[in-house]
OpenMM code with the backbone's topology and positions (N, CA, C; nanometers):
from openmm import Vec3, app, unit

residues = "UNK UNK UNK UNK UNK UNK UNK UNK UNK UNK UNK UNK UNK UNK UNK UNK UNK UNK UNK UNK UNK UNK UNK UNK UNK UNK UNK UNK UNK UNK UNK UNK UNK UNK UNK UNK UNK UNK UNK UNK UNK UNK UNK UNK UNK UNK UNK UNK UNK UNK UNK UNK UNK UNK UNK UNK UNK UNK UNK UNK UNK UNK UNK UNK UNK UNK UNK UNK UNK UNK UNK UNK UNK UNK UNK UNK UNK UNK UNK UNK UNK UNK UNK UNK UNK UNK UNK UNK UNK UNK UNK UNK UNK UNK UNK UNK UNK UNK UNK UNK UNK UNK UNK UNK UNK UNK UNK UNK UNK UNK UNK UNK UNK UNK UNK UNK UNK UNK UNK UNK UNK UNK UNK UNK UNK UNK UNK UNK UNK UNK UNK UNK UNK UNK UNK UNK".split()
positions = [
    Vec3(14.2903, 9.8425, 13.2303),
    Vec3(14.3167, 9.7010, 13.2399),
    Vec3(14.2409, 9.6238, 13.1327),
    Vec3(14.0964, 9.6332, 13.0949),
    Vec3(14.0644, 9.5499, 13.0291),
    Vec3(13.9648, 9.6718, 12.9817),
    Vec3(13.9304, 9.6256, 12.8008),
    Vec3(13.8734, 9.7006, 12.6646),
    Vec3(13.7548, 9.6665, 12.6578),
    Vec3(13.6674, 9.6347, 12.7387),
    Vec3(13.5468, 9.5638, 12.7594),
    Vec3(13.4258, 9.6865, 12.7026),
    Vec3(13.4319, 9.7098, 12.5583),
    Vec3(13.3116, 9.7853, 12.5048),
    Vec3(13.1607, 9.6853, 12.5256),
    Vec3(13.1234, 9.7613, 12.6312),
    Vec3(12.9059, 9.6557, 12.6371),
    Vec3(12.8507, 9.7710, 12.6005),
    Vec3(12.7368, 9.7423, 12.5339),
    Vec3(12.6230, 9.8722, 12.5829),
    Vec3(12.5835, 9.9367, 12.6750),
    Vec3(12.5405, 10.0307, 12.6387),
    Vec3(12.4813, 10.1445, 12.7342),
    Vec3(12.3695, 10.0979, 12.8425),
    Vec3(12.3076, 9.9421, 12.8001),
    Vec3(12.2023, 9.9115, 12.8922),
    Vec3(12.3140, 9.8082, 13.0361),
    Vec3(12.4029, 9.7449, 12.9833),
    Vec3(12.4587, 9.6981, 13.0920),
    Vec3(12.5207, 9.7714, 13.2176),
    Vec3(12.5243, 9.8931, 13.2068),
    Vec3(12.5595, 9.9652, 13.3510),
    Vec3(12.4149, 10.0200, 13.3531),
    Vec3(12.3244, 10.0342, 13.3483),
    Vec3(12.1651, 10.0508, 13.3419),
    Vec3(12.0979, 10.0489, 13.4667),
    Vec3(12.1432, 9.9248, 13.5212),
    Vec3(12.0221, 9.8761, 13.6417),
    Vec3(12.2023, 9.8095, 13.7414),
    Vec3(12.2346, 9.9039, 13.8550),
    Vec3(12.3087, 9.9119, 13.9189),
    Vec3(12.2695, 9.8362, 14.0244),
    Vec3(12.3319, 9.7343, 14.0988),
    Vec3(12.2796, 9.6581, 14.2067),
    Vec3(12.3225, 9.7574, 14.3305),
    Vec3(12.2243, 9.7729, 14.3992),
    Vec3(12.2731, 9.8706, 14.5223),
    Vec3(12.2423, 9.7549, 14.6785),
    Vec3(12.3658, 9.7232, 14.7007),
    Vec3(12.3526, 9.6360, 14.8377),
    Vec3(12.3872, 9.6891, 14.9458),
    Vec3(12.3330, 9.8710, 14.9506),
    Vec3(12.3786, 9.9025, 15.0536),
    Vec3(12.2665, 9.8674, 15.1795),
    Vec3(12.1107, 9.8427, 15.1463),
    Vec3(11.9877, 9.8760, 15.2178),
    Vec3(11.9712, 9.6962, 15.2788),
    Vec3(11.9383, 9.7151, 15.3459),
    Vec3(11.9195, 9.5482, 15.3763),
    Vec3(11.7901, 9.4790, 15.2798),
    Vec3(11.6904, 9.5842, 15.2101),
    Vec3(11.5776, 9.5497, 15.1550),
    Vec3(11.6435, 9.4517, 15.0315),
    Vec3(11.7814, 9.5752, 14.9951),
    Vec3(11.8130, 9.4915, 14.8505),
    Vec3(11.9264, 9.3608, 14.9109),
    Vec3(11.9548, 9.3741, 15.0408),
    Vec3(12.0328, 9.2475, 15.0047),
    Vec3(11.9888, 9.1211, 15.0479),
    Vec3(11.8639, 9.1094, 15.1045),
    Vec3(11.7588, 9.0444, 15.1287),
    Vec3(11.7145, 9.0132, 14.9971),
    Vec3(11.6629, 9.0905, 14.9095),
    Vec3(11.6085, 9.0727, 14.7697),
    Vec3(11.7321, 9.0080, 14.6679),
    Vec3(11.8457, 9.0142, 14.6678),
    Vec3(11.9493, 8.9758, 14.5824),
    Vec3(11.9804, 8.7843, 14.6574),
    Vec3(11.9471, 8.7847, 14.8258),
    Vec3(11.9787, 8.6239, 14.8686),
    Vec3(11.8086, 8.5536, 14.7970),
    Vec3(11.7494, 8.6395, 14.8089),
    Vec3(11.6066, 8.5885, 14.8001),
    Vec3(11.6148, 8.5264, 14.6291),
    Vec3(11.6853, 8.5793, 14.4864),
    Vec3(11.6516, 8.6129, 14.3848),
    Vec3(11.7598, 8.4652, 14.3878),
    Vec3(11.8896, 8.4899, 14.4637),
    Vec3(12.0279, 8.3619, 14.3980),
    Vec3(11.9329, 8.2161, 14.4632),
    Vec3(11.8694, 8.2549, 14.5957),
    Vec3(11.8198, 8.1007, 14.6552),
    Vec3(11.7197, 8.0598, 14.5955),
    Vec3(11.6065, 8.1317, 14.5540),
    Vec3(11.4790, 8.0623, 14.5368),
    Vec3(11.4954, 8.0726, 14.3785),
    Vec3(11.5708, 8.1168, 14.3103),
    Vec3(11.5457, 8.1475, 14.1586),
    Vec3(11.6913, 8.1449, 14.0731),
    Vec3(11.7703, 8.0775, 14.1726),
    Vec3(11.8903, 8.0251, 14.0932),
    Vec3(11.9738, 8.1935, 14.0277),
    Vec3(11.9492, 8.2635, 14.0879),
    Vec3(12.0219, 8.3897, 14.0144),
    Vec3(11.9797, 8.4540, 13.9049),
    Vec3(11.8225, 8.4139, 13.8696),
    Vec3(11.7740, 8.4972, 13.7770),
    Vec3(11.6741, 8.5117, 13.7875),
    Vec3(11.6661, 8.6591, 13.7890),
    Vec3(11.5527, 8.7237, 13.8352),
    Vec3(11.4242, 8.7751, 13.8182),
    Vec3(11.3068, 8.7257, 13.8412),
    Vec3(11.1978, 8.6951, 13.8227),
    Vec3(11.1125, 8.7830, 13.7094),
    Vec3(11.2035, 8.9401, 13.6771),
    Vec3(11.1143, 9.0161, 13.6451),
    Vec3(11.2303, 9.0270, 13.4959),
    Vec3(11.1788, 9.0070, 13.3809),
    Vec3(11.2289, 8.9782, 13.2603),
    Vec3(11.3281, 9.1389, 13.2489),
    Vec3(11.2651, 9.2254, 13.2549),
    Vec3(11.3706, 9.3180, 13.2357),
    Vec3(11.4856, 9.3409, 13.3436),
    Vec3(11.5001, 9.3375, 13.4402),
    Vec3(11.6176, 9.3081, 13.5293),
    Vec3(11.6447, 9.2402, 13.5357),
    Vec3(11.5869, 9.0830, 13.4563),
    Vec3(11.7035, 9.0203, 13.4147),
    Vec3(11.7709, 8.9813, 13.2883),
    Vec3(11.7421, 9.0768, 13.2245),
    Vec3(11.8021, 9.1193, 13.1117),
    Vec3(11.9253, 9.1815, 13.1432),
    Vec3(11.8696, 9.3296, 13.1895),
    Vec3(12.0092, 9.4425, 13.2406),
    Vec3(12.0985, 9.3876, 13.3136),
    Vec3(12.0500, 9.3378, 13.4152),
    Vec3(12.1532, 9.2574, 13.4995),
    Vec3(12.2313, 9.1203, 13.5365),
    Vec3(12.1505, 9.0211, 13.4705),
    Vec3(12.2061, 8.8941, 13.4536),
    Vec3(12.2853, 8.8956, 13.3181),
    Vec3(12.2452, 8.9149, 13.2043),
    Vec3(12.2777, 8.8282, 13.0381),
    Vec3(12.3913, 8.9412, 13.0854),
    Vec3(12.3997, 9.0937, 13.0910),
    Vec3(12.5562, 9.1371, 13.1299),
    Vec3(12.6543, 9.0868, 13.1953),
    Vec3(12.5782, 9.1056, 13.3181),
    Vec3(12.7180, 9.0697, 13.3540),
    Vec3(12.7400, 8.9480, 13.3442),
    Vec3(12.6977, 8.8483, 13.2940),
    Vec3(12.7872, 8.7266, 13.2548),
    Vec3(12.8501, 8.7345, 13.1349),
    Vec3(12.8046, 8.8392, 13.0645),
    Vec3(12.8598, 8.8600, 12.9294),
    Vec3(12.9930, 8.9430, 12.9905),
    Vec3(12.9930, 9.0025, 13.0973),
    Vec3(13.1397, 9.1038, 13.1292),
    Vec3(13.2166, 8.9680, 13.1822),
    Vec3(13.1708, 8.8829, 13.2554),
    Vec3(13.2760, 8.7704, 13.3467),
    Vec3(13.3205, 8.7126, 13.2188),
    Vec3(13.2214, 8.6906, 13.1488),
    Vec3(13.3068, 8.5847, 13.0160),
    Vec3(13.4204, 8.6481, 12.9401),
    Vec3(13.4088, 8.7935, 12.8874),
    Vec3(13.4682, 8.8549, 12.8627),
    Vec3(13.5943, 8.9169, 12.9109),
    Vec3(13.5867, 8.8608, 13.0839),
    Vec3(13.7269, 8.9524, 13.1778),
    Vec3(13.8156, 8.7657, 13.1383),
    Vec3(13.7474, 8.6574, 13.1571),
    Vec3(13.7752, 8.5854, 13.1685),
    Vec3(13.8614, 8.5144, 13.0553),
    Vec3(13.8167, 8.5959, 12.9079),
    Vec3(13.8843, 8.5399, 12.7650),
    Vec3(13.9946, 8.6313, 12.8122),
    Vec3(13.9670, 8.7275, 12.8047),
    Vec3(14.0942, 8.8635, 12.8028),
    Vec3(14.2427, 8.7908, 12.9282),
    Vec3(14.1808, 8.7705, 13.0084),
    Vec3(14.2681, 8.7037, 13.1104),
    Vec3(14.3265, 8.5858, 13.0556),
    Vec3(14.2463, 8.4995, 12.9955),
    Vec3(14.3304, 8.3611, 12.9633),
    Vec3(14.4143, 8.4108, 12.8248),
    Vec3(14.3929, 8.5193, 12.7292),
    Vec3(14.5143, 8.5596, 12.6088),
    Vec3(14.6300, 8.6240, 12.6900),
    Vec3(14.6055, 8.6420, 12.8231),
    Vec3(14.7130, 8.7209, 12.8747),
    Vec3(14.8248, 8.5854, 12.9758),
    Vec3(14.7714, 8.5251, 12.9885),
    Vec3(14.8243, 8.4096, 13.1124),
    Vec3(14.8385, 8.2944, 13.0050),
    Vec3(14.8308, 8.2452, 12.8822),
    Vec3(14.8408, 8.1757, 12.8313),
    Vec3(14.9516, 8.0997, 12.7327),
    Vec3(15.0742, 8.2072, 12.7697),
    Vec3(15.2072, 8.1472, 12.7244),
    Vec3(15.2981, 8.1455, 12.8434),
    Vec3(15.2685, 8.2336, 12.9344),
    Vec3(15.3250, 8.1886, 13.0684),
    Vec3(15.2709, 8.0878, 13.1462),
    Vec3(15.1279, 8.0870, 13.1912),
    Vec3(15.1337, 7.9388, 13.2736),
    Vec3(14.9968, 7.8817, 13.2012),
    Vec3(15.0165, 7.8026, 13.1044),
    Vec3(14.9003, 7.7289, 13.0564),
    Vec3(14.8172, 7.6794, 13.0930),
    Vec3(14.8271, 7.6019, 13.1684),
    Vec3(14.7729, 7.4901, 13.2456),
    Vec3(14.6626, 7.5576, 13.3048),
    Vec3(14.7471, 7.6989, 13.4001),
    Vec3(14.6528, 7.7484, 13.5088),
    Vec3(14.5648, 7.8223, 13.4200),
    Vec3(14.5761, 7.9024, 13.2916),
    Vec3(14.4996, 7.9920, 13.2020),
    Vec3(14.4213, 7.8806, 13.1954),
    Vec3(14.4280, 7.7969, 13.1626),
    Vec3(14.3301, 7.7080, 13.0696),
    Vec3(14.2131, 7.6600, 13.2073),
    Vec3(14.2659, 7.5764, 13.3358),
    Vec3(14.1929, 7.5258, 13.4439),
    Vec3(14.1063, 7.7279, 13.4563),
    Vec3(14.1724, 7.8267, 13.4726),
    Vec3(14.0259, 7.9504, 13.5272),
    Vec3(13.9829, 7.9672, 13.4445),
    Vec3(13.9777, 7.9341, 13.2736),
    Vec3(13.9106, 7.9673, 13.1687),
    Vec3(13.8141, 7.8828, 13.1438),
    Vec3(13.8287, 7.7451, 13.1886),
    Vec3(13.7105, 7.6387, 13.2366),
    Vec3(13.6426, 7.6937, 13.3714),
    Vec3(13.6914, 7.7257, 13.4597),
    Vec3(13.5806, 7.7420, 13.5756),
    Vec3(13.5458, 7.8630, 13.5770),
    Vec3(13.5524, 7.9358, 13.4451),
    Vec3(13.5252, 8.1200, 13.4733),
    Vec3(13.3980, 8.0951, 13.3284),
    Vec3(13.4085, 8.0155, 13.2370),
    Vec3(13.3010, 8.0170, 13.1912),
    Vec3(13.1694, 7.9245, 13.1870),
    Vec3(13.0902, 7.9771, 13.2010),
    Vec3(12.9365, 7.8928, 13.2739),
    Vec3(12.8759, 7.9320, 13.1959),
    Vec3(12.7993, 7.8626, 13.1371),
    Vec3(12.6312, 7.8598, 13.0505),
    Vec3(12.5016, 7.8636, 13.1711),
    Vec3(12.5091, 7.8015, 13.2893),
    Vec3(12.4276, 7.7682, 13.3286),
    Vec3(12.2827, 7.8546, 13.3522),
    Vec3(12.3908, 7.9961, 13.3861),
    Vec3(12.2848, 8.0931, 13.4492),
    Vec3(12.1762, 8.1428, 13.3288),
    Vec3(12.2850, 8.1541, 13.1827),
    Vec3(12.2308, 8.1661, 13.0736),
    Vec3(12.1141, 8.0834, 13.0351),
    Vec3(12.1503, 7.9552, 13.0362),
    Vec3(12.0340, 7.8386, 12.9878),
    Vec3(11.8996, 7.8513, 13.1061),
    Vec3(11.9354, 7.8799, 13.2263),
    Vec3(11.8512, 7.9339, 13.3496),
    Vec3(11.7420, 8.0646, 13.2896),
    Vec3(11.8108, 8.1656, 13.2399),
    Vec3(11.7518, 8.2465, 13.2085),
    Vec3(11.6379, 8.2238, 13.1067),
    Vec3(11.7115, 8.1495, 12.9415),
    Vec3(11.6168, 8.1629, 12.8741),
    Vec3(11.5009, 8.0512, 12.8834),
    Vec3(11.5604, 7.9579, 12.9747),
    Vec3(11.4286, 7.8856, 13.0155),
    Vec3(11.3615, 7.9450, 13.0966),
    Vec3(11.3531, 8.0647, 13.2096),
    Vec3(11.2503, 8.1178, 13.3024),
    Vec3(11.1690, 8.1999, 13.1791),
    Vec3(11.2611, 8.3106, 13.1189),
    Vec3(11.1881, 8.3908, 13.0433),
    Vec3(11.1817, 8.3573, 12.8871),
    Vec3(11.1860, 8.2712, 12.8510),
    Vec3(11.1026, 8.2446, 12.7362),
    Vec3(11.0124, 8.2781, 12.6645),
    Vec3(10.9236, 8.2684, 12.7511),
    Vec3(10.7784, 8.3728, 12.6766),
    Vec3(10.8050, 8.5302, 12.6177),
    Vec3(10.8901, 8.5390, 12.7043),
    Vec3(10.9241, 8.7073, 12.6735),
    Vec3(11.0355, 8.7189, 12.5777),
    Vec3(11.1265, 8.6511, 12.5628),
    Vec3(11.2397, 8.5995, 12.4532),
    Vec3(11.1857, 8.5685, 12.3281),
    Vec3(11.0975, 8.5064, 12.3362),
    Vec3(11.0199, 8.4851, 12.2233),
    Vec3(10.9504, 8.5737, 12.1541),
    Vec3(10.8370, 8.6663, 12.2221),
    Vec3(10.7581, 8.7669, 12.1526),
    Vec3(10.8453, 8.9203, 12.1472),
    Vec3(10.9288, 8.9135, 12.2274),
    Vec3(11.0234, 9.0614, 12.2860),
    Vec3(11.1350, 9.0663, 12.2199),
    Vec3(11.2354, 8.9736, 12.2331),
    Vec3(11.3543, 8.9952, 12.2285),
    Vec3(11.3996, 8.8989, 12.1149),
    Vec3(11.3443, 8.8551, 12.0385),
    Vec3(11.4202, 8.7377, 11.9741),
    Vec3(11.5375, 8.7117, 11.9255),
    Vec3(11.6171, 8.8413, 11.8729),
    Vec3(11.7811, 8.8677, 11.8314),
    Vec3(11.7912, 8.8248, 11.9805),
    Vec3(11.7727, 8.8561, 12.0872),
    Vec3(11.8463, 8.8267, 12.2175),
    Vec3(11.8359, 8.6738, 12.2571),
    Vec3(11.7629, 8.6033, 12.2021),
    Vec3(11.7529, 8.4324, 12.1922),
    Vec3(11.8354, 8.4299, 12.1311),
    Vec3(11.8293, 8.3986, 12.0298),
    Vec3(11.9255, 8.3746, 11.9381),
    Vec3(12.0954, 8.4314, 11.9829),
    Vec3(12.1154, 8.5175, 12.0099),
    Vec3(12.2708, 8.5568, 12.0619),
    Vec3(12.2850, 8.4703, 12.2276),
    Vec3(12.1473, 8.4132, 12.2836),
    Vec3(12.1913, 8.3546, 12.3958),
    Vec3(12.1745, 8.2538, 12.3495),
    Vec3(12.1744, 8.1696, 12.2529),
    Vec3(12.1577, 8.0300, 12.2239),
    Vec3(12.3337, 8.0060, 12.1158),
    Vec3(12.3896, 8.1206, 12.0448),
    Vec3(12.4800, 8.0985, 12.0259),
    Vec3(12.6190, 8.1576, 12.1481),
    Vec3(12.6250, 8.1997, 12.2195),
    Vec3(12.6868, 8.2504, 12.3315),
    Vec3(12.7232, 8.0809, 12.4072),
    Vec3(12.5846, 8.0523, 12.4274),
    Vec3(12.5430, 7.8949, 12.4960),
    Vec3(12.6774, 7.7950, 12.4435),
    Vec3(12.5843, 7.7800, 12.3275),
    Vec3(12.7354, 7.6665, 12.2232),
    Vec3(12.8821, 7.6956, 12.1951),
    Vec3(12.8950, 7.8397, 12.1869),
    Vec3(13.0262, 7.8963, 12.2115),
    Vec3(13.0890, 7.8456, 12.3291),
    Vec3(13.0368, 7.9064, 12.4458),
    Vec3(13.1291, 7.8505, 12.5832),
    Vec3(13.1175, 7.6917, 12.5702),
    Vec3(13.0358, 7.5895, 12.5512),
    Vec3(13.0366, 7.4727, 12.5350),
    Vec3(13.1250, 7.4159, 12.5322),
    Vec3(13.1192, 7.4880, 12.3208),
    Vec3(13.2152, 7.4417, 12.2198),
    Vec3(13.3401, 7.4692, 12.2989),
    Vec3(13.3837, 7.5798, 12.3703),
    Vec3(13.5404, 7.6344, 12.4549),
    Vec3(13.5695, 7.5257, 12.5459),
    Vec3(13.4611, 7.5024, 12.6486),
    Vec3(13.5081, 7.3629, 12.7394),
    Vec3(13.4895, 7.2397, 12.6968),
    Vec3(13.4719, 7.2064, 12.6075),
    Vec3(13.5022, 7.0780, 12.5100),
    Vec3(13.6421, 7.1019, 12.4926),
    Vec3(13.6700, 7.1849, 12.4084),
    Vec3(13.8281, 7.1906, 12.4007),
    Vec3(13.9282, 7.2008, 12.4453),
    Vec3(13.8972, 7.2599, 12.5672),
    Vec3(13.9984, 7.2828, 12.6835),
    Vec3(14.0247, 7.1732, 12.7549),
    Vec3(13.8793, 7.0433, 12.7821),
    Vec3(13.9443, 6.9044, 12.8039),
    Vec3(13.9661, 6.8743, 12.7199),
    Vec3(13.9806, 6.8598, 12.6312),
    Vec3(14.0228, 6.7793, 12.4779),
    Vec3(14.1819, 6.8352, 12.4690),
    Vec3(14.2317, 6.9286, 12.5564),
    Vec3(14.3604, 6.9556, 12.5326),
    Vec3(14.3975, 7.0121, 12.4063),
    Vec3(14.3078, 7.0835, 12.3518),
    Vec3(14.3823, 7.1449, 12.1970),
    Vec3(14.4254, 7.2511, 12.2704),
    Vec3(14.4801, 7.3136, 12.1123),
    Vec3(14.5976, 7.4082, 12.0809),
    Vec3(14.5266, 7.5200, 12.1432),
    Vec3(14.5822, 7.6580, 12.1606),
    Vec3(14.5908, 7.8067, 12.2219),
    Vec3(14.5136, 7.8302, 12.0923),
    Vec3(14.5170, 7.8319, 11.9795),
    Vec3(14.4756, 7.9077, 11.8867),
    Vec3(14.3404, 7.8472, 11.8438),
    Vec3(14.3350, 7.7040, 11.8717),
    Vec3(14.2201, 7.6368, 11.8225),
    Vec3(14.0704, 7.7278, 11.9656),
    Vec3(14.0999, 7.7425, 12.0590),
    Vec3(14.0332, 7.8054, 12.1421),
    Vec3(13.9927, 7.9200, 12.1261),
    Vec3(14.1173, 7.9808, 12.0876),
    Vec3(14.0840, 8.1519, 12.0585),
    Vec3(14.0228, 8.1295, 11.9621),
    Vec3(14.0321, 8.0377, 11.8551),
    Vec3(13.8945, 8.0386, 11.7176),
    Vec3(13.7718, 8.0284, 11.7853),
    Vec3(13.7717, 7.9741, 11.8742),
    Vec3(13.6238, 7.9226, 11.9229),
    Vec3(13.5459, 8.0596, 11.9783),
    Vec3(13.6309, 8.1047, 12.0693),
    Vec3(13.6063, 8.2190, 12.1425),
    Vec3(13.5691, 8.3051, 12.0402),
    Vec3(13.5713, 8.3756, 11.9300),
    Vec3(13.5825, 8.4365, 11.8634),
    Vec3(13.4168, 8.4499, 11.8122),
] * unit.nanometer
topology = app.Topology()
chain = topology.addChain("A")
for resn in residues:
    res = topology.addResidue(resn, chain)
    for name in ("N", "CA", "C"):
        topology.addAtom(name, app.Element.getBySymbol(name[0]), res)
């Protein structure tokens, strides 16, 4: 269904909600910490992915739904892409973005303006192609 090449670290750190410890620990991590999780490397593996896979199921979906029903491609391609958790992240871990990871700032600070730049345009009503530039 979908060509979604990530790295080898995004299937890495597997959420297991079978134990009540972890699904206690996963309500504990979305309520008190907004969905990102306290300890810089799991939330690396597991947050910046998989929002990088939703964004990604979510472009792939709107090139596919986007000459048949526009409207609706365009309204789940606005509510399927979010910065928030992103901008969440590199404001908790910062310190560690900074001395650790800095290519990974930088790709989350342009990722950031990308989806932005996408829902700017999508209310602005431009063209199919002017989007897919953006996306790109």
């Amino acid at each position: 269904m979908t060509s979604i090449n990530l790295r080898l670290e995004a299937n890495a750190l597997k959420t297991d909600d079978s134990t009540f410890h972890a699904r206690i620990r996963r309500l504990f991590i979305n309520g008190m910490h907004g969905g990102v999780n306290p300890d810089f490397r799991e939330a690396s593996r597991d947050l910046y992915f998989r929002e990088l896979r939703v964004q990604l199921l979510a472009l792939e979906r709107f090139n596919t739904e986007v000459h048949t029903r526009p409207l609706r491609a365009r309204l789940q391609l606005i509510l399927s892409l979010r910065s928030s958790r992103l901008v969440r992240y590199s404001r908790t871990h910062w310190v560690e973005l900074n001395e650790c990871q800095p290519n990974l700032l930088v790709q989350l600070q342009q990722r950031i303006s990308a989806i932005r730049a996408v829902r700017r345009s999508i209310v602005a009503a431009k063209r199919t192609e002017a989007i897919n530039a953006l996306t790109l």
